[in-house]
Structures are given as C-alpha cells and as structure tokens.
N, C-alpha and C positions, 0 to 999 in steps of 0.2 A: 197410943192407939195404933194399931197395925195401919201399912196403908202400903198398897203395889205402887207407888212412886218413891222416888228417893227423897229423904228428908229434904229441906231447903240446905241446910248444911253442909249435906253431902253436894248436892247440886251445885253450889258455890263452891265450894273446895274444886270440883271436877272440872268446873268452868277457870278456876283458877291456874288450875294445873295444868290442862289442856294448855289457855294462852300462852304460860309460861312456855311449852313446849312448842308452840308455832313458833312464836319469839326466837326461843334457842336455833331454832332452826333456822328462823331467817338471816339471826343474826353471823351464826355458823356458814351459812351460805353465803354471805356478803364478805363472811373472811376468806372462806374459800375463793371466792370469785378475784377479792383484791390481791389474794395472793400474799405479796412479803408485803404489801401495804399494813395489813394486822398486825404484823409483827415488829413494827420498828416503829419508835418513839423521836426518832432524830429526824428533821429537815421539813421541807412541807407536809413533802409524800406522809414519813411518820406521824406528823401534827395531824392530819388530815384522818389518818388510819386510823389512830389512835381515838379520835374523835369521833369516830365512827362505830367503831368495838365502845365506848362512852356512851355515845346516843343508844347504843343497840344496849348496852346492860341497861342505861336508867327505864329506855323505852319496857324491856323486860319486868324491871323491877316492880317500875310503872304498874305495868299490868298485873303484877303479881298483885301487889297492894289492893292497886285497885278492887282487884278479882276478889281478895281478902276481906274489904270494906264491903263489897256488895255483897258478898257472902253471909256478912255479919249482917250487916244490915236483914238480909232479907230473912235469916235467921230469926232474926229479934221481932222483924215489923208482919212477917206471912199471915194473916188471920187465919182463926181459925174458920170450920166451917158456919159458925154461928155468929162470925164477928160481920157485924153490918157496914154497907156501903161508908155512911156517913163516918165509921171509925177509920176508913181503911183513907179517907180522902183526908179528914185528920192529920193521918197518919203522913201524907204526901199533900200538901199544901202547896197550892197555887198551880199542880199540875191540871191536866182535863181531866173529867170523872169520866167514868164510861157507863151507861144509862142500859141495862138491860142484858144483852150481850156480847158486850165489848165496846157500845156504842160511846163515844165522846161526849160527855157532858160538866161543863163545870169547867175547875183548874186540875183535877186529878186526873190519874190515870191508873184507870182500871182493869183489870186482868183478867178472863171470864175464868170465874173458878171451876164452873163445872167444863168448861175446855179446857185449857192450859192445865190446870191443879199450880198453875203458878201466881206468887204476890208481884204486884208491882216492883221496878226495881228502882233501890234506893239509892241516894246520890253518892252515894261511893261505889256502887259499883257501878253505876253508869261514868264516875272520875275513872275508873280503872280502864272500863272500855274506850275511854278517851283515849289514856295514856297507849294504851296496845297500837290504836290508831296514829299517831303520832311515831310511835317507833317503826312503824310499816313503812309512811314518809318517810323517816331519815332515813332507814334501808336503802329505799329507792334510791334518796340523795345519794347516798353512800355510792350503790353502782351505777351511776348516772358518773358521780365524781372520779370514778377508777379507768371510765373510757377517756374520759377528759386529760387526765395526766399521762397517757397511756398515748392521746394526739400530741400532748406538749411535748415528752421525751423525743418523740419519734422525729419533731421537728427542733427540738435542739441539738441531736445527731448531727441530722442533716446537717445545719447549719454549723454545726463544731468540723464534719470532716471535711466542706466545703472551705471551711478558713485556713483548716491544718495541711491541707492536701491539694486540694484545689479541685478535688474530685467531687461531681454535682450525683446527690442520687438520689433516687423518686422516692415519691409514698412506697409505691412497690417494693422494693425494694426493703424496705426496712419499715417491723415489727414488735410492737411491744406485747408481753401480757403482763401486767402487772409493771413491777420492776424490771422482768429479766427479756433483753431484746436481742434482736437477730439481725444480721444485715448479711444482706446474699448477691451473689454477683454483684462485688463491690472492684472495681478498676483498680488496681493495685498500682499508684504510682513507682517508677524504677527503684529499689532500695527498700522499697516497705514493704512489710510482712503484715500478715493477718494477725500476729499475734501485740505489732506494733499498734496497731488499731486498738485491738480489744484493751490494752492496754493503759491505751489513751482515753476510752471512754469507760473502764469499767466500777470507776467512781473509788478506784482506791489512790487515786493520786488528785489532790489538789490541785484547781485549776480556777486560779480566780479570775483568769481574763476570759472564761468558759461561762458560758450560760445554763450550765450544769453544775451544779454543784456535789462535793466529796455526799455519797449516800444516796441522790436520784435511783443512781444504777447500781443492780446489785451485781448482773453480770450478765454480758453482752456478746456473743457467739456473730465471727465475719467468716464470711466464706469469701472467694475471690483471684482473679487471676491478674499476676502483674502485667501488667501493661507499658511496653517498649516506647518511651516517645515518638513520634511521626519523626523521620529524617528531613531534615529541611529540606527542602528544594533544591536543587544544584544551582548557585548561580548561573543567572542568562549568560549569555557568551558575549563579550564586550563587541560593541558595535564596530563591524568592520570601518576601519578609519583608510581613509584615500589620501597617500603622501602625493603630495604636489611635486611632481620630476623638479630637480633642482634646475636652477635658469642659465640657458646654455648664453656662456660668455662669450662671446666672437676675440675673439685673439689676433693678431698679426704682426708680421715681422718691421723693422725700420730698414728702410733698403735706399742710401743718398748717395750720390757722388758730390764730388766737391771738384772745380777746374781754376787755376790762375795762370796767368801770364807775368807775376808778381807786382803787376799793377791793378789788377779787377777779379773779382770773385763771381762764379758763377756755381750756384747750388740749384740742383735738382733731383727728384727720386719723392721718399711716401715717410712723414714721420709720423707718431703717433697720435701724439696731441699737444694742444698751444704752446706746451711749456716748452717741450724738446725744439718746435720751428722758432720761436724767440731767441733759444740757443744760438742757436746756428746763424739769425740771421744778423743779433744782436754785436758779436765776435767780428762776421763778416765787417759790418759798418767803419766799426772802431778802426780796424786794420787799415783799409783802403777808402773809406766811406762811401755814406749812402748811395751817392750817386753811382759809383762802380761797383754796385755789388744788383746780380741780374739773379732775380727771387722766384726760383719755379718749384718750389715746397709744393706740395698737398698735404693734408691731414687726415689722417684715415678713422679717428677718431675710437678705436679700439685700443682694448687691452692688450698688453706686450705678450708674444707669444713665449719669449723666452727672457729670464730676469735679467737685468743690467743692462737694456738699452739707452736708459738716463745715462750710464755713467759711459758707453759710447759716442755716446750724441759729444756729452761735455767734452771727454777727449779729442776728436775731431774739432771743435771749435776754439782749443788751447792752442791746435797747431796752425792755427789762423796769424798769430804774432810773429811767426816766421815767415811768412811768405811773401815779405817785402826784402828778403835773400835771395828770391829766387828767380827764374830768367822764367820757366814755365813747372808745372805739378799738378797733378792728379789723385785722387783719391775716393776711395768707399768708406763707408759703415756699415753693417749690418748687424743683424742677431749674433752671426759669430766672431766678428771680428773687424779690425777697424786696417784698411793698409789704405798705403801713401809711396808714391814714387814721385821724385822731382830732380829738377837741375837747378843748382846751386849759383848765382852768381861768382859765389869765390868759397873760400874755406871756409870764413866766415859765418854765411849765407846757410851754408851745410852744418855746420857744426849747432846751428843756432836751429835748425829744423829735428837734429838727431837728438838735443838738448828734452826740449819739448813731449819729442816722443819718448822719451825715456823716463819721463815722469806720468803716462799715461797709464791710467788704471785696468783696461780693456788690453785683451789682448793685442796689442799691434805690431804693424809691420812697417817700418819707413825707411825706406830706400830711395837716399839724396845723394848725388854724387855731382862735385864739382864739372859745369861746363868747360866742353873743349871749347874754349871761343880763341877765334885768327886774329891775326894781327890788326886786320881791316874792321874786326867786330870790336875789340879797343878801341881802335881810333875813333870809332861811332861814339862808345860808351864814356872813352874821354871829352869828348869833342862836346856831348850834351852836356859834360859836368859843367865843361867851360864856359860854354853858352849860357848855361845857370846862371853863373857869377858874373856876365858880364855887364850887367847896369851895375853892379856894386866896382865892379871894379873902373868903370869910368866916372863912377861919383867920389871914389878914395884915392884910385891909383894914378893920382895929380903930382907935376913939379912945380917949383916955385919957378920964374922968366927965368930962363936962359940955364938949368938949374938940372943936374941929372941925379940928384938927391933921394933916396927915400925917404919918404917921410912916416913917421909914427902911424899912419891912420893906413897908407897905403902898404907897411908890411902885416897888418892885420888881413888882409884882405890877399895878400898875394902865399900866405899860409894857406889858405884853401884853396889854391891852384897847388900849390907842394901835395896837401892830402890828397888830390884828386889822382895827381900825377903819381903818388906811390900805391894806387890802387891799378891802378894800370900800367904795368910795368915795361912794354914794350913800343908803344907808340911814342914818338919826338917828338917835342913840341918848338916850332917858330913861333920867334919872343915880335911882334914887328912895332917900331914907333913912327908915329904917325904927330903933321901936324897941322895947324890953319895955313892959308894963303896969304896970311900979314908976312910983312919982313920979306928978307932974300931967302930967295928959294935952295940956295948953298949950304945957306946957314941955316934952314931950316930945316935941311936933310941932315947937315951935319949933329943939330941938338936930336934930331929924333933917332938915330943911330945910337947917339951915347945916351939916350934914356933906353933904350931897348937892350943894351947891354949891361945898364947896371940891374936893372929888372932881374936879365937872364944869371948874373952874378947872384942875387941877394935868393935866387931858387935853388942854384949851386950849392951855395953857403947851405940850404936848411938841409941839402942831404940829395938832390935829385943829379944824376951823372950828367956829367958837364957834354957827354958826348949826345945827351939826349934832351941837347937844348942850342938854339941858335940866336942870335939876338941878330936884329936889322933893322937900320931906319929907313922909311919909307916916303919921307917929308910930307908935302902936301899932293904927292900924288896919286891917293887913294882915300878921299872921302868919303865920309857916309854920310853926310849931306852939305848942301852948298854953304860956303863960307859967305853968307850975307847978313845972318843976322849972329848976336852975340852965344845967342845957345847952338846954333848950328857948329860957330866957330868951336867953342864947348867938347862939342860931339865928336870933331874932327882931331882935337887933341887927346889922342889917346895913345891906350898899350895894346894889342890887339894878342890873342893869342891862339893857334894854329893847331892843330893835332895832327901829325903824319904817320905813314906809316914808315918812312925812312926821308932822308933828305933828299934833295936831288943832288946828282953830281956839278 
C-alpha cells in the first residue's frame, strides 16, 4: 500500500546510517584532534590512542547494530493501521501505553499513529541509541585525555631540561599539540646547541633515568639564544694590613778606662751589661784583691752598638795578670779598640804585659816600656824587699853561742836576700851584727863582726859582687829593744841588713 512516508525499514536503515556517520566523524575528529596519538600502538600515549580509535569503532559499531536492531525490530513490530492498542502494548510489554494521544498509560509506549506515522521503538534499537551514547562519552574521554598528556609532556620537559642543563623554563615557554612540542626562548647554556636539546628530548634515544620515555615525543622544535655565564665577581681587595714599624733597639758603645799603680786597680767609664762589669771587676780582685780594686762601672743596659765588645771587655781583663810588673799603666776599651801604656818594673814586668797582649783577640795596642828608675829608687825598692824578710830572717838567721856558723835553716832564708839583691842591681848592701848586753862588750862586738862577715861571705858565694856588700859588727850598741827580758835579748841578736846607695868613704 502506497504511503508519502518512508517505510519503517527505510527509516531505520537512514537512522542507522546517519549515526554511523556522526560516529565516523566524531571518531575522525578525536583522531584529528589527538594527532599522532591515533596512530601509534606503543607506550602509554599509544595504549591510550589506541584505545580511543577502539572505544570510537566499537562505540560506531555499537550503534550501527543497534540502529540495525531497531530497524528490524521496528520493521517487524510497526502495526499496521488497523492493529489495535492492546496488540501494539503486547507487542512492548511492561513499557507505559499511551491512552488516546500519546498520553501514558499502562507499561507501554505508545506512539500517536495519526502524528508521528511512527511504532514504538523496540529494544534494540533503543540498545543501539545507547551504544551511540556511550561512544559520544568516550570521545569526550578521548579529548579530555589528549589535553591531559599534552600537561604531562610539557612538564616532564621541563623537568628533563632542568636536570640536564640546569636551565628552569615556564609553562610559557613550552608547548605541546599532541605529540609534537615546541620550546622557545630556551637559555642556551655555553656549549649547547638547539639541536643538542631536540636531540635529547625527541624520544629517539633511550633515557631510562628520563621521565620520558623512547616514543612520548615524536618530535620537538627549540628555539634559543646561548647564554654566556655571568663573570664572577672580581675578588674584594685584601684588607689593607698595618705592619707594625719594627722596635727601635737602643744600641751603645762600651767606653772604660782601667788605671794601676801595680798595687790597686781603679776602673771606670760605661759597659753594657752584668756580664761584661763582672768581667772586669772579677780579673781586677784576683790580681790585687777586693779591697784594692776602686769599682766606678755603670751599666747602660743596651745593646752593643758595634759587634765584639764581649771579646774587648775579656781582653782588657787578661791584661789585669800583669800588672803586678808594673810601677804605674793606663788603659781604654772601646767599640774600636782596646790600648794600654805602662812602665814596667824590669824586663820582666814588660815582657809579661806584651805576652798578654799578644794573645788578645780585639784589636790592641800595648806600650810598656821598662822604668828609668835611680839609683835612690833601688835602694827604696831593695830596702822594702829587705824589710819583707826581716822577721823570717831574725827567726832563722840564728848562731849557735859564741858560733859564726851558718846553719841549714838560716841559708834558706838569706837566699831570698841574694834574689832580692840580684833584682836590683846597683844599690850596696851593709851586712851589720848585732848583739845582747850579757857578756863583755869586746867580745861581743868582736862575735858580732864575725857573724856579719860570714853572712856577707855565704851572699858572695851565691853570686852577689863582693864589692856590693860590707859585713860589720855592731855589738850591743844598737838595740831594738831593751835587754831585759829573754825575747827582747832574742831581738837584739841579730843580722840586720842595709840598702845603700854607695858606701861611705
């Protein structure tokens, strides 16, 4: 039977065909959109794509079927115009009926035939409209998922060229669509190239310690200008440092004299310190001691101005040992040099001061030269030897009674009247004997005559000129004290002996 609507058949094939064609197109457009997501099978990205282009055919398929199923159905089930409510509710069971004009009644549903000219639809093609519905969702999914991957790349970039480089770059910066990314004004550290970059990230080189993996990226364009390191800072300028001036030394010179009479020392003048005045004063003592030595030192307590005043000091105090040869001497020390002038008792005296000086380490200068001494300056110098000896010689130079004898003890003793006498070569010596007031005064001048003579004999004998000696007895008429008691008597026997400067006639 003719009829100006399209079959049921047609109807459903059209609606079939139609969804197929929304489908295709959305599906097409969700590839479009993901780009190389569609087309690659490997890695998330692929998984993900892949299952996307999946959801999008079954969702298609879906609704082909379905659209197939409702087509058939409605085919089969459409009444015609004479097929009553109750068959058509039959026919759709447990749906709402529709009561008149479309109205709801019941479990069916109803379709106004004289509006629509359409049957209710059967459950397969309302399965089919599901399935369409469902594929539209996963679409969405689909490009909801493509921005999603599209954030992740973009930040494991970031985070890869930040590890590799140390260079930080924004979201701005860097771009994904799909797969393929961009990075723009990227800092180019010194030595890397843009093609070093792309390189590194454009997923054709493994990088397992990368949060990227070989395929995310299919290929990645950098733009970028190298970037010169910042010059460090010039070092600050070392803190000016203040030298402390070095500490001014006080320095001075040793400036003594030294004076003797060769019995006492007298020092004064400036030495430096303790050690050098101990020198000098130490020497002095030994020589003539303590008590004759007159100590007018100062200490200046500085440093030597010039080196070797120790070893002057010391030389000056060596020539201290000779100056018991000497009648008088004089002498300095200083920084430059050590001199000495004296008069010599005898050769001796001089030979014994030039000795000294001669073994001096300091420069010196010693000029000693034997005294002119007179004949009257002997007699003094003999005269004191004599007087020396003269208790030894009244305690040894004894006779036995009546006895002009030397005896043993008394040639010991009249030896050092011989030394005395051959140091002084020109004064005479009167031998005189002397004796107590016991006995006759005859014969007591007579025995003290012959002890005076053999005296002046046994001085002969040891070497002294017979013409420079007198013997005389004197008896008891020249005491040295009164004959009254046994030692006075003692005193009065004796040898007495004289220093002249010639005899008398």
């Amino acid at each position: 039977m003719a009829n100006d609507q399209n079959s049921p058949g047609d109807a459903a094939k059209d609606a079939a065909g139609a969804a197929k064609d929304a489908l295709g197109k959305l599906a097409g457009g969700a590839t479009d959109k993901a780009g190389d997501l569609a087309g690659g099978a490997a890695g998330k990205a692929g998984d993900l794509a892949g299952g996307v282009t999946g959801k999008a055919a079954a969702g298609a398929a879906g609704i082909t079927g379905g659209a197939g199923k409702a087509a058939k159905s409605m085919s089969g089930n459409i009444a015609k115009p004479n097929v009553s409510a109750p068959d058509l509710d039959a026919t759709l069971p447990g749906r709402p009926t529709m009561n008149g004009g479309g109205r709801a009644s019941g479990k069916g549903v109803w379709i106004d035939k004289t509006k629509s000219g359409k049957r209710p639809l059967s459950s397969a093609a309302k399965t089919g409209l599901g399935a369409l519905t469902i594929g539209a969702l996963g679409l969405g999914s689909v490009l909801w998922g493509v921005d999603h991957i599209e954030d992740d790349l973009e930040d494991a970039v970031i985070a890869e060229v930040q590890k590799e480089y140390g260079v930080t770059l924004s979201k701005d910066q860097v771009d994904f669509d799909g797969r393929s990314g961009e990075i723009v004004d990227m800092d180019l550290p010194v030595g890397v190239s843009t093609d070093d970059v792309e390189r590194l990230l454009d997923g054709r080189i493994e990088r397992d310690t990368s949060s990227i993996k070989e395929g995310d990226i299919r290929d990645i364009k950098v733009s970028g200008t190298e970037v010169a390191p910042e010059e460090p800072p010039p070092p600050p300028p070392p803190p000016e440092t203040t030298v402390a001036p070095e500490p001014v030394v006080e320095t001075g010179p040793i400036d003594v004299s030294v004076s003797t009479d060769g019995e006492s020392i007298t020092l004064d003048g400036e030495v430096l310190n303790q050690s050098q005045h101990d020198a000098l004063v130490s020497a002095a003592e030994a020589e003539v001691g303590a008590a004759n030595v007159t100590n007018n030192l100062t200490i200046t307590g500085v440093e030597e101005q010039e080196a070797g005043s120790d070893a002057k000091i010391a030389d000056m105090a060596a020539l201290f040992a000779g100056f018991d040869g000497l009648t008088e001497g004089s002498g300095t020390v200083t920084d430059s040099a050590l001199n000495f002038s004296g008069v010599a008792k005898d050769a001796d005296g001089e030979a014994a001061i030039e000795g000294l000086a001669g073994s001096a380490n300091a420069a010196t200068s010693v000029d000693v030269s034997v005294a002119e001494v007179t004949v009257e300056q002997e007699v003094d110098l003999l005269q004191a030897e004599l007087d020396a000896l003269q208790a030894e010689i009244l305690e040894n130079v004894v006779f036995d009674v009546n006895s002009d004898v030397i005896t043993p003890t008394a040639a010991g003793t009249l030896d050092k009247v011989v030394a005395a006498m051959t140091r002084y070569q020109r004064p005479v010596v009167l031998v005189g004997g002397h004796t107590d007031s016991d006995g006759n005064d005859a014969l007591n001048l007579d025995l003290s005559d012959r002890r005076a003579k053999s005296v002046s004999q046994y001085l002969i004998d040891q070497g002294i000129a017979a013409e420079r000696l007198v013997g005389t007895g004197f008896g008891e008429t020249e005491p040295v004290a009164p004959n009254d008691t046994p030692e006075n008597k003692q005193a009065n026997r004796r040898v007495a002996f004289t220093a002249q400067s010639e005899f008398a006639s």
